[in-house]
N, C-alpha and C positions, 0 to 999 in steps of 0.2 A: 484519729485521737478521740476518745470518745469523753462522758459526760468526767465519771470516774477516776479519767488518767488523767485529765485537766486538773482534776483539784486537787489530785495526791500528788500528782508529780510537776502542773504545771505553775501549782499556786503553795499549797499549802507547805510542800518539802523543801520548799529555798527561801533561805532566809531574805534575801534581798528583795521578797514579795511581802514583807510583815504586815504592811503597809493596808495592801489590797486584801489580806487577812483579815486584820481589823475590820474593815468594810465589809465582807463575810459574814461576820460573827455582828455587825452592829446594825448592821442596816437593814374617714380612714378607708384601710384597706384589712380585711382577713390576711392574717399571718397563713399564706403558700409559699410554694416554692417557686424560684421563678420561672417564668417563660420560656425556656428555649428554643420552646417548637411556634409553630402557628399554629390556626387553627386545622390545617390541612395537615399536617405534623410533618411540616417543613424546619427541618434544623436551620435557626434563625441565630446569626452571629451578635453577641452581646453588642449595643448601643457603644459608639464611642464619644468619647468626652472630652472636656478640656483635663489637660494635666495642671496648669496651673491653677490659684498662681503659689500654691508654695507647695512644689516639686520637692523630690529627695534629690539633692544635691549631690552625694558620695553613698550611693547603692552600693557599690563593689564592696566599702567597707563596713556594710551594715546588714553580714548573712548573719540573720538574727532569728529564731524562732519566739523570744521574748521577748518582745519589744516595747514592757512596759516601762522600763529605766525606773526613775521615781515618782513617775505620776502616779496623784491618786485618785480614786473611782472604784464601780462597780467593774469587777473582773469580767472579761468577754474573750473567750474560745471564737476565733475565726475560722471557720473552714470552707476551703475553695474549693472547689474540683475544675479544672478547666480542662475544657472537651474542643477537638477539632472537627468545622466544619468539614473539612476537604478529605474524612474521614470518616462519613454516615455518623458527625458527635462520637465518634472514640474519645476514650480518654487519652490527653495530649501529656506526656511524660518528656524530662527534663529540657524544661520552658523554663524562666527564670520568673518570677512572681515577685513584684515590688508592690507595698503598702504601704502607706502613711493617713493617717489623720489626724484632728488634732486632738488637745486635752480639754476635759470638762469646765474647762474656762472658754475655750474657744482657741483656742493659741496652738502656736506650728513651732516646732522645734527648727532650727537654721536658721528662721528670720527676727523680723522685728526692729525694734528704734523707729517705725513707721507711723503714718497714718492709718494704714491698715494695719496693722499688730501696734499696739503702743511697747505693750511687752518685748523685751529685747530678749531674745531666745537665740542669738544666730552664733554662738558659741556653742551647744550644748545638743545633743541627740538623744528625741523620744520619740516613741510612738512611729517608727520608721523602721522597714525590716528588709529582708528580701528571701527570699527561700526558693527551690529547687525541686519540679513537681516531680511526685513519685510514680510508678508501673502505672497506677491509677489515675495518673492526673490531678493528686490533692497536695494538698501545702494547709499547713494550718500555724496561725498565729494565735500567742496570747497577749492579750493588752486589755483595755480597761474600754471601758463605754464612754464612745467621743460624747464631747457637747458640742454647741454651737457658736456660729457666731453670725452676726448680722447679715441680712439676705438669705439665709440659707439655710434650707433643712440639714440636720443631720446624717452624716454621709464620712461611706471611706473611699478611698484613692485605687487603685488598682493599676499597675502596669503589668501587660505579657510581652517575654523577650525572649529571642532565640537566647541559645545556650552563648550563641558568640555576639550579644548585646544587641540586637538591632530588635527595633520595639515591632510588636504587634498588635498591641491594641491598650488605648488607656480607656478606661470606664468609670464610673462613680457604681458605690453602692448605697441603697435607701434602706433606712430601717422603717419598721412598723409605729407609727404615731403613738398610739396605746400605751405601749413597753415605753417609748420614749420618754413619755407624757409623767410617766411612773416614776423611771430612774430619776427626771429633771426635778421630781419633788422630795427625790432620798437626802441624807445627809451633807453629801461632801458637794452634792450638785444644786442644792436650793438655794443658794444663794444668789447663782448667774441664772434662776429663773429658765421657764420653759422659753422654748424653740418660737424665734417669733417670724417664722415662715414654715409652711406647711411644705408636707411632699408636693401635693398637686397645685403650689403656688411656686414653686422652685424653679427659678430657671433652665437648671440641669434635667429633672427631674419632670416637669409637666407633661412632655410628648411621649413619655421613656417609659412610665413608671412601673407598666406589667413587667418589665424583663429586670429593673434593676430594684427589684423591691425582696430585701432578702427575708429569709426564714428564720426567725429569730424565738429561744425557746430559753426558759431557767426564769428564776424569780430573784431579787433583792437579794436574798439571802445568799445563796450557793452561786448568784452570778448566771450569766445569759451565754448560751453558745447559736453563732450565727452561721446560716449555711448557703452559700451561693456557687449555681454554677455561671462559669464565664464562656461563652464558645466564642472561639476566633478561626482565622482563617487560618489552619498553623502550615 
């Protein structure tokens, strides 16, 4: 899905995106691609992570290509490609791909009434999809640009799973500081203030960060499309 069919078709043509429209019209590290190889151009299988702690709870009901519900933010084009190791990195075709992250407040849709979310969200589903890689190995989601929330750089979620559910690999992805730095000083996002943990202070992220650090490209205006590839053992 390219820059083009995002906008006509993924944002601008549905009305249930007005929203992220508005934001359109109103508003380190070098940005590469990531790592998959070594330096010997060894296919190196993507970093695994914690899933929690606010997993998608009901994936099966949430094959979503849009999964921005009613959040609002800067619009952001995800694109995966997940590639098998056990395959010289071919591209791995119908894998099942789970996403989630949170909203430009920081907050996870399912949970909440807590210490850790005050916000009570555990009635309600956003920002959580699941999709189905194609010949090529890609899946792409549209949603909005996470924020953060305490402890932790900004990051999305990532599950790979066989066609008949059994997981393969969970991952984090890192965005580029810069872009981040950017969107957290736009409109809808200045208020919850910039990221008060860095990629290379991040727990997830410290040891990781050449391989999960994605390719992130668009400006304020027209919105950001992200591009990571994931290798697993498939």
């Amino acid at each position: 899905m390219d820059r083009k069919k995002f906008i006509r078709n993924g944002l601008l043509g549905m009305a249930s995106l007005a929203a992220a429209s508005k934001v359109m019209s109103s508003c380190s590290k070098e940005e590469t691609n990531n790592n998959s190889e070594s330096s010997d151009g060894t296919c190196m299988v993507s970093p695994s992570e914690t899933k929690g702690p606010f997993p998608i709870k009901t994936p099966s009901q949430l094959v979503l290509e849009n999964i921005k519900s009613d959040r609002i933010g800067i619009p952001l084009l995800i694109n995966l490609i997940i590639e098998n190791q056990n395959n010289n990195c071919a591209p791995l075709a119908g894998v099942l791909v789970d996403l989630w992250h949170c909203d430009k407040d920081g907050n996870y849709s399912e949970y909440g009434g807590t210490q850790m979310q005050q916000t009570d969200y555990t009635s309600v589903h956003f920002l959580r999809g699941r999709q189905t890689t194609d010949t090529n190995g890609k899946v792409a989601f549209i949603s909005i640009y996470p924020g953060w929330y305490q402890g932790r750089a900004p990051h999305l979620h990532v599950e790979v799973l066989t066609d008949s559910g059994n997981s393969v690999l969970v991952t984090q992805i890192a965005f580029p500081e810069t872009i981040s730095s950017e969107v957290y000083a736009s409109t809808h996002y200045v208020a919850h203030g910039q990221a008060d943990t860095s990629n290379s202070k991040d727990s997830i992220f410290s040891d990781s960060l050449s391989q999960e650090l994605a390719t992130v490209t668009g400006n304020l205006t027209d919105g950001f499309t992200l591009t990571q590839t994931i290798v697993v053992k498939g």
